[in-house]
N, C-alpha and C positions, 0 to 999 in steps of 0.2 A: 582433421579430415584425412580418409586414408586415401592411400595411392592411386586406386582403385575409383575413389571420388574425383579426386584431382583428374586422371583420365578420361573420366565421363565428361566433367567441366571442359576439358580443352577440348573436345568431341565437337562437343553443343558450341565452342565457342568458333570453330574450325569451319563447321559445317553453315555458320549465317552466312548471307550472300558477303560477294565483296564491296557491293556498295555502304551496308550496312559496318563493315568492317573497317571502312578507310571514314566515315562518316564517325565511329566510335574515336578512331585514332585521332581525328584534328576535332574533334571536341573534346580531347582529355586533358583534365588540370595539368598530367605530368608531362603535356606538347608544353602547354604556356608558362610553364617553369624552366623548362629544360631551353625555350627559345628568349627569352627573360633572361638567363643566367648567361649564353650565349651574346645576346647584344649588348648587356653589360662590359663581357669580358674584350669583346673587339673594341671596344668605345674606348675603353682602357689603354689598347692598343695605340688609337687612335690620336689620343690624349699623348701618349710618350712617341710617338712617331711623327715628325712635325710633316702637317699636311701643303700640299702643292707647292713646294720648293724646289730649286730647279735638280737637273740631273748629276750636275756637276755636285752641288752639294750633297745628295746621299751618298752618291759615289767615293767620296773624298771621306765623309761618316761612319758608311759601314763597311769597307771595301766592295771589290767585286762581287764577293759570292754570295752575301748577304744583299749588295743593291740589286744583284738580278732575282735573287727568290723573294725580296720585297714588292720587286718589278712586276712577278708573275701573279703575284697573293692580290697585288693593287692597292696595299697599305698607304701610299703616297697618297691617295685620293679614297680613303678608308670609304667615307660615308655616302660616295657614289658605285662604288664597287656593285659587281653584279651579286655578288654571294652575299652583301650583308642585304640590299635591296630585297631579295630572295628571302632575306629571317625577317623584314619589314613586314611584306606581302604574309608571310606563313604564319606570323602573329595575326595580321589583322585576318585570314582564313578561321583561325583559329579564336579570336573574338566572336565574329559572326558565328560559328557552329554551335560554341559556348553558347552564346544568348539563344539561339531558334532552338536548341535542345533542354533550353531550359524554362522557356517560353510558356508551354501549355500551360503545365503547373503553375504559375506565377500566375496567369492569365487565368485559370479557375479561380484561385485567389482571392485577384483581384475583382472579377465578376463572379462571383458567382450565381447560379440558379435558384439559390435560395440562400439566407442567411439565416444560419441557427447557433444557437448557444447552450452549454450544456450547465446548469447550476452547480453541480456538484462537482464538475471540475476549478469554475470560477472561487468555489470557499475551499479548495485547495492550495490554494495559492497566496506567494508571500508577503504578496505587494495588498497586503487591506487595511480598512479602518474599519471600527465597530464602535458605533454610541446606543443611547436608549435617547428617545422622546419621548412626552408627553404629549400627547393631540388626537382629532379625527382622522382614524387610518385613513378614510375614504379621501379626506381634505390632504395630509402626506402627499399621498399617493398621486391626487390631480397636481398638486403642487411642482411635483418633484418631476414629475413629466412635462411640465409645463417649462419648464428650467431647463430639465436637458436637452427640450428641444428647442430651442432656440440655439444651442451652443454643438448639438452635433448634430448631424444631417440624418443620418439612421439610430431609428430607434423602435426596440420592438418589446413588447408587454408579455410576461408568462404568470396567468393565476391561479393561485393553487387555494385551497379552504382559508389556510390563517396568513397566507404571504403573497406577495407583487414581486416579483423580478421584472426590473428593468434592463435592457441592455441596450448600450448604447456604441457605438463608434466611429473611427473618423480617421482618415489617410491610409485606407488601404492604395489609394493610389501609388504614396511614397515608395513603395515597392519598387516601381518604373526607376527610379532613382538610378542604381547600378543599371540598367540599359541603354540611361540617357551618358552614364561614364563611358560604357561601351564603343556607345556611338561617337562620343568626342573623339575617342582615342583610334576609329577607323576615320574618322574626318581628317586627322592629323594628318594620318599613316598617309589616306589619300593626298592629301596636299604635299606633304613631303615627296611622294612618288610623282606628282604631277612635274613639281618644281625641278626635279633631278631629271625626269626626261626631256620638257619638255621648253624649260628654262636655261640660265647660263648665265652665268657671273665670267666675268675680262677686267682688265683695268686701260685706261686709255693714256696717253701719257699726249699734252698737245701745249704748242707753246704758243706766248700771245698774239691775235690775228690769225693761227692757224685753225681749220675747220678740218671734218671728218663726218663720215657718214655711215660707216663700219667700225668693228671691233674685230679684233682677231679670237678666237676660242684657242688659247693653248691644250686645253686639253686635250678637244677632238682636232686641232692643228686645221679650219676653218675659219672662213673669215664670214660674220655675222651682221647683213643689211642691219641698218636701225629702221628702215624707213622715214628718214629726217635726218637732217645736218645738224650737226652740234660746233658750237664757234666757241672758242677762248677770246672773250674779248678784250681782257685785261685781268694782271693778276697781281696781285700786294702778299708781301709777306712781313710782318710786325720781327723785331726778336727781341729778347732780355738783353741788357747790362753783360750776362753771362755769356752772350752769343747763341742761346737757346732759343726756337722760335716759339713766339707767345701766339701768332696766329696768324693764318695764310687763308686767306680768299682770294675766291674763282669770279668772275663776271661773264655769266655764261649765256648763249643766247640760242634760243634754238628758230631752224628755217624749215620752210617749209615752199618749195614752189618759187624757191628766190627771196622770199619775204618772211620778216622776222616776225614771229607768231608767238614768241613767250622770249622773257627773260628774266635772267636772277642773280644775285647775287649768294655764291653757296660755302660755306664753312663746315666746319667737321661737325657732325651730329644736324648738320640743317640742308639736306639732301635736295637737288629737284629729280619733282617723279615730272614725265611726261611719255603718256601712253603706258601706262604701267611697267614703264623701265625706268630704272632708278639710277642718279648719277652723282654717288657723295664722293667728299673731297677729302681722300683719302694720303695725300704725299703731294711733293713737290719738289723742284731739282733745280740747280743749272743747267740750262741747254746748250749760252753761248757766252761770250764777253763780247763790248763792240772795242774796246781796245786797253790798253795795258801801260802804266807807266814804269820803265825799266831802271833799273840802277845799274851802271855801267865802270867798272873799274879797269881803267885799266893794268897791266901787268908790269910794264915798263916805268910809267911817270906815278903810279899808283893815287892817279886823279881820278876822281870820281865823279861821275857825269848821269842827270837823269833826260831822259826823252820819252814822250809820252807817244805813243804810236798806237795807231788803229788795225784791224786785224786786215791783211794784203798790203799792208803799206809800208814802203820803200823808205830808211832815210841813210846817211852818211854816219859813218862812225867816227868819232874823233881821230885824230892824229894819225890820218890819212889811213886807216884798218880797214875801209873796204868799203862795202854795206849791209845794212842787216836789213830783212825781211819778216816782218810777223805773219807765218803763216796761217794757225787757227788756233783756235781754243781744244780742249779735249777735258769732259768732267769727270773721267778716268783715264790715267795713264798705264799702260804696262810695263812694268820694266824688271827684265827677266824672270817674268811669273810672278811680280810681286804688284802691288796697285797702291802706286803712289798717291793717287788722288789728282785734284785738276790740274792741270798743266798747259802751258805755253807753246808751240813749237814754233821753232824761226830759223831762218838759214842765213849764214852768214856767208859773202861773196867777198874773198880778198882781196885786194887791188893785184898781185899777182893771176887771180883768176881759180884758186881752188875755191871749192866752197863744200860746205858741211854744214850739218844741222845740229842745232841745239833745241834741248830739250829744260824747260822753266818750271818744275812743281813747285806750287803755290806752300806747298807743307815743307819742304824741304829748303830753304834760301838757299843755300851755299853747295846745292847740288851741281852747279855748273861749274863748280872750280874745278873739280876734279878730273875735269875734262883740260885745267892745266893749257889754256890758249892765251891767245894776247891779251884777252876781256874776257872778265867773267860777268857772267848776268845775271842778275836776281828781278824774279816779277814781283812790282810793286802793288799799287792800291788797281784795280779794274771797276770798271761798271758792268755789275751781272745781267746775265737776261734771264728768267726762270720760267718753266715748264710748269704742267699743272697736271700734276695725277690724282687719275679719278677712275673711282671704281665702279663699272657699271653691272647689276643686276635686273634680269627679269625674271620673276617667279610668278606662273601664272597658279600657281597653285596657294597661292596667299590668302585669298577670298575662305578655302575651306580651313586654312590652319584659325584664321580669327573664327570661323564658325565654333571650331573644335575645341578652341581655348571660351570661346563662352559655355558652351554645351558642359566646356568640364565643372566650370565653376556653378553652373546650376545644377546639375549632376549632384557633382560632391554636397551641396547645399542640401539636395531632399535627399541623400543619403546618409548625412549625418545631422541633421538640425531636424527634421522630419520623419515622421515616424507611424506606422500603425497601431494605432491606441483602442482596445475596444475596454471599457468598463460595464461593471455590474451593480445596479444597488438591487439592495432587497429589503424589504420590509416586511416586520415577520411581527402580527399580534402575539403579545406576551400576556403576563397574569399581569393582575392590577393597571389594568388597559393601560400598559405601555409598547411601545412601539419599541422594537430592533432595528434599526438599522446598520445594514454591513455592506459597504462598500470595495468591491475589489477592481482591480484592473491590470492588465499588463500591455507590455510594447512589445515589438519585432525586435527593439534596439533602446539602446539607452533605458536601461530598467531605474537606477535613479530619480530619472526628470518624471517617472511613472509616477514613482515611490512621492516624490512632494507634488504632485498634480491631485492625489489619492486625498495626499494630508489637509490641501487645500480645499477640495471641492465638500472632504466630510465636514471644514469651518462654515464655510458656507452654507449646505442643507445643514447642521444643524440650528443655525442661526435664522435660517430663509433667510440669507444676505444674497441679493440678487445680484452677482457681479461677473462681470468676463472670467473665462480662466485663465 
């Protein structure tokens, strides 16, 4: 093409309206490649960037200047992000243009105004059988129409002095197949986009007896009505031999109006939905101890003393040392930036009258000596109290992702298992009154399952073995 062409083309191409132009742009293959290759590659992203962890943690991961331009991109929360939402939407734009632009054609296709077939192209082709008979052309002939009409829907007759063309076929519908993919995959899009706007996932954290009635949204830093009370009404946690837990249930009860209107008992993978909000039991914690039994050494007589005390309560310490107070529980300690794990605190009152606090991690025994006083303290056995976290989701856009996920599988189904089949027989008088017959046929797809539908159907009519195909 000379330069001269090229200029005339981009003339012609310059000069359509711009409807026509941005209409061309999001129905072109090389949008839905180029937006394909894009939501792959963020996703990727997404995959190595761990999603909604707190701030502290990126920060401490990537330093400063990497967490604020991961900050501004909104990688933390990749698949809620406005710019990937944005290649969501621009796919599914570009779906929909794809099919209405390709619509007509398919849609003659599939209806059309007349159906015709050309002989001469049909014994061009490489998908045939050819036998001879013996018999009444006339008898053949009614036979053989009699047969394929029962097994295809359309069938049309062309006769010529010495021959019968038959044509026959069946699933031009299957064509629809890719539109019905199509549409799965904006059902999707739309559900996922439903669910991202107009839904929200939180986790709730609630110890036993305690009730709630909201969720906090960290994301959007909101706090989210349920419309219902949700109750902890008791919680169990199993563990191994190893001290690993084998399994923790929730006894959940939901209110309504003051009055208990559902309840359940809920495990990991066995969620209660109520109102199309979903409440699985995702974690679980200490929240508190009711008391603690101490081991007490002293430093002087290096006798060893236990006393079992409740959390606020007051007792005497031997050998006339004062008293010691159990202040609370705590299921993380800080100590000097580092996190000890659960701990004890308690204040200890002289008989002089100083007093100071001590600090009891459960991980650590012999963290109080170092504090080097009259008595060192180690916390012994406790009775835990535990929390029950749970993760709660509403996605109102659920209803169209199950629509989309069935639409695919039937989709994909007449797109690759079904097929547009037309065949041809023809019967052609020979010398020594024998009959020709040559059977051809082709598909849209799957030329194969053509090729042995061909080989069967010529066992058949040669045989008049009347059977399905």
């Amino acid at each position: 093409m000379t330069q001269t062409e090229l200029n005339k083309k981009h003339d012609i191409k310059t000069n359509e309206p711009l409807f026509k132009q941005a209409w061309d742009f999001f129905a072109s293959v090389k949008l839905a490649i180029i937006v394909l290759i894009l939501i792959a590659a963020t996703s990727i992203i997404g995959t190595i960037i761990p999603q909604n962890a707190t701030d502290s943690f990126y920060f401490h991961k990537y330093g400063e200047f990497l967490y604020k331009l991961f900050l501004i991109l909104d990688f933390y929360d990749m698949y809620q992000a406005w710019w990937f939402l944005l290649l969501l939407l621009l796919l599914g734009i570009n779906i929909v243009a794809c099919s209405i632009d390709r619509l007509n054609k398919t849609w003659k296709i599939i209806f059309p105004n007349k159906i015709s077939f050309n002989i001469d192209r049909f014994k061009k082709l490489k998908t045939q059988k050819s036998f001879v008979q013996k018999n009444d052309y006339d008898k053949i002939v009614s036979e053989y129409k009699l047969y394929l009409s029962k097994r295809f829907k359309t069938i049309i007759e062309k006769k010529s002095e010495n021959s019968t063309a038959i044509y026959v076929e069946k699933g031009r519908w299957a064509r629809f197949g890719v539109y019905i993919v199509h549409l799965s995959i904006i059902l999707l899009l739309i559900g996922g986009l439903i669910g991202v706007v107009f839904g929200f996932k939180s986790s709730l954290n609630l110890n036993e007896g305690q009730s709630a009635n909201s969720v906090f949204i960290s994301k959007q830093k909101v706090e989210k009505k349920l419309g219902f009370t949700i109750k902890c009404n008791t919680f169990a946690v199993k563990f191994y031999d190893t001290g690993a837990p084998e399994e923790f249930k929730s006894n959940i009860s939901i209110i309504e109006n003051n009055k208990e209107v559902f309840k359940k008992d809920i495990i990991v993978n066995d969620p209660l939905r109520y109102k199309k909000i979903n409440f699985f039991q995702s974690s679980y914690g200490v929240s508190s101890a009711d008391g603690v039994t101490l081991e007490i050494t002293s430093k002087e007589s290096k006798m060893i003393y236990h006393q079992k005390v409740n959390i606020k309560q007051t007792f005497t310490l031997p050998e006339n040392g004062g008293e010691f107070t159990l202040m609370r529980y705590v299921p993380q300690f800080d100590f000097k930036g580092h996190n000890i794990g659960e701990a004890f605190l308690g204040s200890v009152k002289k008989a002089d009258g100083k007093e100071f606090m001590v600090v009891l991690p459960k991980r650590f025994p012999t963290f109080d000596k170092m504090r080097k006083g009259d008595f060192a303290f180690i916390a012994g056995d406790h009775t835990k109290k535990y929390y029950t976290g749970l993760q709660v989701t509403y996605d109102p856009g659920v209803l169209y992702v199950y629509l989309g996920f069935i639409f695919m599988i039937v989709g994909c189904y007449i797109t690759f298992f079904i097929s547009h089949q037309t065949i041809m027989v023809e019967i052609t008088k020979s010398k020594n009154d024998e009959l020709s017959i040559c059977i051809c046929g082709k598909a849209n797809r799957n030329n194969q399952s053509m090729k042995m539908k061909i080989e069967k159907l010529a066992g058949q009519l040669s045989g008049l073995v009347i059977k399905n195909l």
